[in-house]
C-alpha positions as CSV (number, residue, x, y, z in Angstrom):
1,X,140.6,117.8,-88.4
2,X,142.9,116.0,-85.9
3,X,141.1,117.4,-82.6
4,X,137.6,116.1,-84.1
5,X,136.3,113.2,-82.1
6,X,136.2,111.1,-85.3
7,X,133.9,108.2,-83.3
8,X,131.8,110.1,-82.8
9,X,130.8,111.4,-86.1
10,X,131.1,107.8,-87.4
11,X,127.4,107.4,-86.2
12,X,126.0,110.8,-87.7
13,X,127.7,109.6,-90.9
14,X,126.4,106.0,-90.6
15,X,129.8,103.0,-91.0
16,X,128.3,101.7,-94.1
17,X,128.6,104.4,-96.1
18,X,132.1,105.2,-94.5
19,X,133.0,101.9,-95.1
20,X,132.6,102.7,-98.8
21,X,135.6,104.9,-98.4
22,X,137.7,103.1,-96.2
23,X,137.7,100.1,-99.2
24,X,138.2,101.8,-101.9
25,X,141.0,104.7,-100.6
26,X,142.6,102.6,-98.0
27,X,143.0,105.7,-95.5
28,X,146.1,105.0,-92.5
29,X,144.0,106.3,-89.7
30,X,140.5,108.0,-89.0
31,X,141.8,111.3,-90.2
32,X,142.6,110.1,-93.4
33,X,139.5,108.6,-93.9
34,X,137.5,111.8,-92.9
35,X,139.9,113.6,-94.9
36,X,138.8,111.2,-98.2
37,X,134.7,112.2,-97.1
38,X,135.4,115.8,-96.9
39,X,137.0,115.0,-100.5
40,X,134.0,113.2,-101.6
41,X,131.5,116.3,-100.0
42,X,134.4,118.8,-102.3
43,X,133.6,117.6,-105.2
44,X,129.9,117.7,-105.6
45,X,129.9,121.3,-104.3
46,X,132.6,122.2,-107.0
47,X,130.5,120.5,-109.6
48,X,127.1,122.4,-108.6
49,X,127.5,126.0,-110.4
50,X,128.6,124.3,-113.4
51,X,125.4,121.8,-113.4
52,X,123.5,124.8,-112.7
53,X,124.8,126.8,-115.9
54,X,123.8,123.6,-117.8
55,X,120.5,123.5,-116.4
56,X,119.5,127.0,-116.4
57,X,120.8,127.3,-120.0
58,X,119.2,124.3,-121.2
59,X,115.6,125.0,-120.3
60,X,115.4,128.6,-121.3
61,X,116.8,127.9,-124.8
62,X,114.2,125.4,-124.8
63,X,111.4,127.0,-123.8
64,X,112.9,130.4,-125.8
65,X,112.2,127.9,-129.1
66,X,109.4,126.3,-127.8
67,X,107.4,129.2,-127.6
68,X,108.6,130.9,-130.5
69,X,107.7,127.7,-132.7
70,X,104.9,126.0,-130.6
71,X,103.7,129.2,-128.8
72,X,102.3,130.0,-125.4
73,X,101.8,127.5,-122.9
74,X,103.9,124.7,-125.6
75,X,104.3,122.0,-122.8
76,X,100.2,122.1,-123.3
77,X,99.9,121.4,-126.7
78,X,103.3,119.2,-127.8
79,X,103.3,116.7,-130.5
80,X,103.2,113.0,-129.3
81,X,103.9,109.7,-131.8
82,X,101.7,107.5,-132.3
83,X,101.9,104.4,-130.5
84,X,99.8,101.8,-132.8
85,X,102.9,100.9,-135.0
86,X,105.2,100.6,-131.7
87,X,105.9,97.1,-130.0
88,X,103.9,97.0,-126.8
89,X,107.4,97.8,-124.3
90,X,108.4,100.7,-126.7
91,X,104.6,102.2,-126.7
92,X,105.2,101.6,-122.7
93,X,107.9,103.7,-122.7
94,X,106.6,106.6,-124.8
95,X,103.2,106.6,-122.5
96,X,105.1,106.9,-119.6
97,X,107.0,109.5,-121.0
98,X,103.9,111.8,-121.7
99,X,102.5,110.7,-118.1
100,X,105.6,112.2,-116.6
101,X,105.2,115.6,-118.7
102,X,101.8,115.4,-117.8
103,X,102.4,115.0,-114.0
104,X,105.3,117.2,-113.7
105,X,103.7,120.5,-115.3
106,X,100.5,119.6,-113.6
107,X,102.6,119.4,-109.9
108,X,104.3,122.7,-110.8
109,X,100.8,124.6,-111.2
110,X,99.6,122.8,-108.0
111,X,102.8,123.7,-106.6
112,X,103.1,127.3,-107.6
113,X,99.1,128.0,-107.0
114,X,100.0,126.8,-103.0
115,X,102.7,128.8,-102.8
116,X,100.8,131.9,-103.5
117,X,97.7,130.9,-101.9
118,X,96.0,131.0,-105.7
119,X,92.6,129.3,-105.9
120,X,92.8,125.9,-107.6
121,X,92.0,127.3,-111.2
122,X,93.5,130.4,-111.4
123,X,95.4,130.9,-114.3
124,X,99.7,130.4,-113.9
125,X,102.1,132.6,-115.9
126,X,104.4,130.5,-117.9
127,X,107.6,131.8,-116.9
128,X,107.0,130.4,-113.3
129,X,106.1,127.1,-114.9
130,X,109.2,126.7,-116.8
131,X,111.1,127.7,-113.2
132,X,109.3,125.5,-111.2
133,X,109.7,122.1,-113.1
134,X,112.4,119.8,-112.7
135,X,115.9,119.1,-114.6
136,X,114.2,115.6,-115.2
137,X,111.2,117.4,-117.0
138,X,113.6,118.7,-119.5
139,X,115.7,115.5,-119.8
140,X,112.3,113.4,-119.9
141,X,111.6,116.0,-123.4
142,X,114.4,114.0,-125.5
143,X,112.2,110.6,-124.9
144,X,111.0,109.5,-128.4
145,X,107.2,110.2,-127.9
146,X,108.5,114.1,-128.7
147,X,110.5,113.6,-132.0
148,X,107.6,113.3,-134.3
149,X,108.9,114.2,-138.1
150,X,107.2,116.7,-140.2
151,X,104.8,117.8,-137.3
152,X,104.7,121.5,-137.0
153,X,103.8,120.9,-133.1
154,X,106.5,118.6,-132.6
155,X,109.6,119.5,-130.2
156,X,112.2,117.0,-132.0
157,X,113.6,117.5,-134.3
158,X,112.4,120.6,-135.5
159,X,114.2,122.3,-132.3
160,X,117.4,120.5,-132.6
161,X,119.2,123.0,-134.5
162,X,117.6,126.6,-133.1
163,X,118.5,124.9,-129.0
164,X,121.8,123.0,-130.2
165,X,123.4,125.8,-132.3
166,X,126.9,125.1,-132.0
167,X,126.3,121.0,-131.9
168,X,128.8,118.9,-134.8
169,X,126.8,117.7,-137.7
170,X,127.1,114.1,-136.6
171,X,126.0,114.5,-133.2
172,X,122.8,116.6,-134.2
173,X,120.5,114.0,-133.0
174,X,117.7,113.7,-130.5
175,X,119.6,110.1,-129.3
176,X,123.1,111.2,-129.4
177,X,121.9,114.6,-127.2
178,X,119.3,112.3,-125.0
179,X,121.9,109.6,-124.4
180,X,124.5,112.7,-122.5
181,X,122.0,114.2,-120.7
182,X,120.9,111.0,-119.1
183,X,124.3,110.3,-117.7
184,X,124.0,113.9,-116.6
185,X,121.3,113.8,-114.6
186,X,122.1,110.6,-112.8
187,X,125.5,112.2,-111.9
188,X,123.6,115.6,-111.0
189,X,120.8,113.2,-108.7
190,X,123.2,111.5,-106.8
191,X,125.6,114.6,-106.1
192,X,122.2,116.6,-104.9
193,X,121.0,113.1,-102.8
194,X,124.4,114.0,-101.1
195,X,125.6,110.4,-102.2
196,X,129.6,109.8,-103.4
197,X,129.7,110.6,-107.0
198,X,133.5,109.9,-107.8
199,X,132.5,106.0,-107.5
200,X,130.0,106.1,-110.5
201,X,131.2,103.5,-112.8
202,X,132.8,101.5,-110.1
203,X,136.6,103.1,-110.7
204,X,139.1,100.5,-110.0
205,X,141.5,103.0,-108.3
206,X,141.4,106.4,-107.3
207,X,143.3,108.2,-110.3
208,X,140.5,106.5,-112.3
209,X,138.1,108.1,-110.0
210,X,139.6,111.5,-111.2
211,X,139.9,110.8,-114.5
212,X,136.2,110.3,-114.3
213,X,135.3,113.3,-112.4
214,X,136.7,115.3,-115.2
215,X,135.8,113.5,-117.9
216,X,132.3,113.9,-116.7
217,X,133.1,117.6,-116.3
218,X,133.8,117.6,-120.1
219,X,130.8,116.3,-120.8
220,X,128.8,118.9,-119.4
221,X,130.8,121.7,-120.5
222,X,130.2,120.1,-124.0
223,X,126.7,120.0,-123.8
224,X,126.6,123.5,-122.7
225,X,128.9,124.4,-125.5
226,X,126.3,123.1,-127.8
227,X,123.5,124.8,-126.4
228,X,125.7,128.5,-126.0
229,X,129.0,129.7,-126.4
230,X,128.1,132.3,-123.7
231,X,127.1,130.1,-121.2
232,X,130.5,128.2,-121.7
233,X,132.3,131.6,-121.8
234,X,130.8,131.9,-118.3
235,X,131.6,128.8,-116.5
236,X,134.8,129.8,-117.6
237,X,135.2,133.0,-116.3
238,X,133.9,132.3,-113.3
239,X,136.2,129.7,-112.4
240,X,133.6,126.8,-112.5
241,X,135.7,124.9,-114.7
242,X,139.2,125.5,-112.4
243,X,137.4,125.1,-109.3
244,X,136.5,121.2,-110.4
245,X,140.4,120.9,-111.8
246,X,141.5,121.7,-108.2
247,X,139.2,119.2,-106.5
248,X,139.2,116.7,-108.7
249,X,143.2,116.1,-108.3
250,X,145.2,113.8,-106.4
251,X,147.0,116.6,-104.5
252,X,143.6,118.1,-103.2
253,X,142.4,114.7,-102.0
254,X,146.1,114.2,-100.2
255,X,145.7,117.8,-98.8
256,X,142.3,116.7,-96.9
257,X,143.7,113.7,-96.0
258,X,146.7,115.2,-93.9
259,X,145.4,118.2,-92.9
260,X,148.3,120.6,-91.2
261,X,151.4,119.0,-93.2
262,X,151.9,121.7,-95.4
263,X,150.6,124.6,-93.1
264,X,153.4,127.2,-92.5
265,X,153.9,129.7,-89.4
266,X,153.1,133.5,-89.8
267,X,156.2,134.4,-88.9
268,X,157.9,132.3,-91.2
269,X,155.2,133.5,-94.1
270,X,156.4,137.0,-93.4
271,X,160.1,136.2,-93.4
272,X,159.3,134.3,-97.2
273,X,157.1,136.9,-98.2
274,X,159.7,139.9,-97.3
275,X,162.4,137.7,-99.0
276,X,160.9,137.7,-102.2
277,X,159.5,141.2,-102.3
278,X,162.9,142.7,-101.0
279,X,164.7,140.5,-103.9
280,X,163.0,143.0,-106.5
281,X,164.2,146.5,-106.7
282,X,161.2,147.3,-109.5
283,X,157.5,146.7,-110.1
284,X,156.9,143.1,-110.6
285,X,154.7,140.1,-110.2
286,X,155.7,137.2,-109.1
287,X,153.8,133.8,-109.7
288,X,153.1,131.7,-107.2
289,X,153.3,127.8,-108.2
290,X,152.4,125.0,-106.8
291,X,154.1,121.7,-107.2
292,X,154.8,123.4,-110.5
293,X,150.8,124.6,-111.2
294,X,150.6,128.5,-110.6
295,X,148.1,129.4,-108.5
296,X,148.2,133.0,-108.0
297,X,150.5,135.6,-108.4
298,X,152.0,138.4,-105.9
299,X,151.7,142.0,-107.7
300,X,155.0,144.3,-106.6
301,X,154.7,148.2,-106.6
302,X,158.0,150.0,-105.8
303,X,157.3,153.7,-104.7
């Protein structure tokens, strides 16, 4: 990081949007200031397998319900409310609402039929439907114009409970579910726009910009709890979950931002290493900790 020519990335970067960091972290020099982008660039990557469990999970419980309730081809033949007893800027809503169904599984047949050099009415399979569409088509789902009570071709709520399995009594609602997953897919749009996530909600400093990050973390972790345990179970296993605790820390973002402070010589990592294994006359493992946090561990095998 210190040999880069730091002007002249500024203009590949653009100043404004470097200025954004240079506010709001303060950075001593150019390399801290690069340091707190690389940071910012961090993050969203850590954040992108876990949004993609959340995604993924989402619409195939939906559509797993969906068809099993509604059956094949359901985004064709959903339920709408009526609009006659709605004031004219909730009716608005709710119309634009079914326009975007309309137009987003309409642009995946287009889409998919291109791809495959289909003629324009041939016939598309579901599954590549439900693949195709966006994380905003399923999001857009939890509008009002779905929840229409005692329909049998409604989504909401006769879904709730068979996609939301594991969701708390009192937050078994279309709102309560809609109103997370809207904050979730603004924070998913702006970290796939490649735009600075940890300053949604204008944080006033940066460990408020952390504590952000993982609240929002939280958040989708709890939305996928609700859907499945498994899916949860898997984040967690494969270290979705500790990758975004090791980002979304102080220490990372002081790493980046002085890049070769706490890099050691080989020789002296040998001399270290040999110390501790040659300290142990039996099999052992020894943890290794940082700033108190372990973060791996050194297996020992006497022969």
């Amino acid at each position: 990081m210190r040999s880069l020519n730091h002007g002249g990335l500024e203009p590949y970067i653009s100043s404004p949007r470097l200025n954004t960091y240079r506010s709001f972290f303060n950075p001593a020099d150019d390399v801290e200031l690069f340091g707190c982008y690389l940071w910012s660039k961090e993050v969203a990557a850590a954040f992108f397998p876990l949004l993609q469990v959340l995604e993924i999970t989402l619409r195939n419980a939906i559509h797993k319900e969906a068809r099993l309730t509604l059956g094949p081809y359901w985004f064709d033949n959903i339920a709408i409310r009526p609009t006659h007893n709605l004031f004219r800027t909730q009716a608005s809503a709710q119309q634009r609402a079914v326009n975007q169904h309309t137009r987003s599984i309409q642009s995946a047949r287009d889409s998919i039929r291109r791809d495959l050099g289909l003629r324009p009415s041939a016939q598309i399979q579901e599954d590549r439907i439900v693949a195709k569409v966006t994380f905003g088509f399923w999001t857009n789902l939890f509008n009002s114009a779905f929840d229409v009570n005692r329909n049998a071709q409604a989504l909401w709520s006769n879904l709730l409970r068979p996609v939301f399995p594991n969701t708390p009594r009192r937050a078994r609602g279309r709102n309560t579910i809609q109103s997370k997953l809207v904050v979730i897919r603004g924070f998913r749009n702006k970290a796939f726009h490649h735009e600075p996530i940890w300053n949604i909600g204008q944080p006033a400093t940066v460990q408020d910009a952390m504590t952000r990050l993982n609240d929002t973390k939280e958040l989708i972790v709890e939305v996928i709890r609700w859907i499945s345990l498994d899916s949860e179970a898997l984040a967690h296993k494969a270290g979705y979950i500790k990758a975004i605790n090791r980002v979304c820390s102080i220490e990372h973002l002081e790493y980046l931002k002085n890049p070769g402070r706490h890099d050691l010589p080989l020789s002296r990592v040998k001399r270290e290493l040999n110390g501790l294994l040659c300290a142990s006359n039996r099999n052992s493992t020894i943890d290794i900790t940082r700033n108190g946090v372990k973060v791996g561990k050194l297996l020992h095998v006497r022969y």
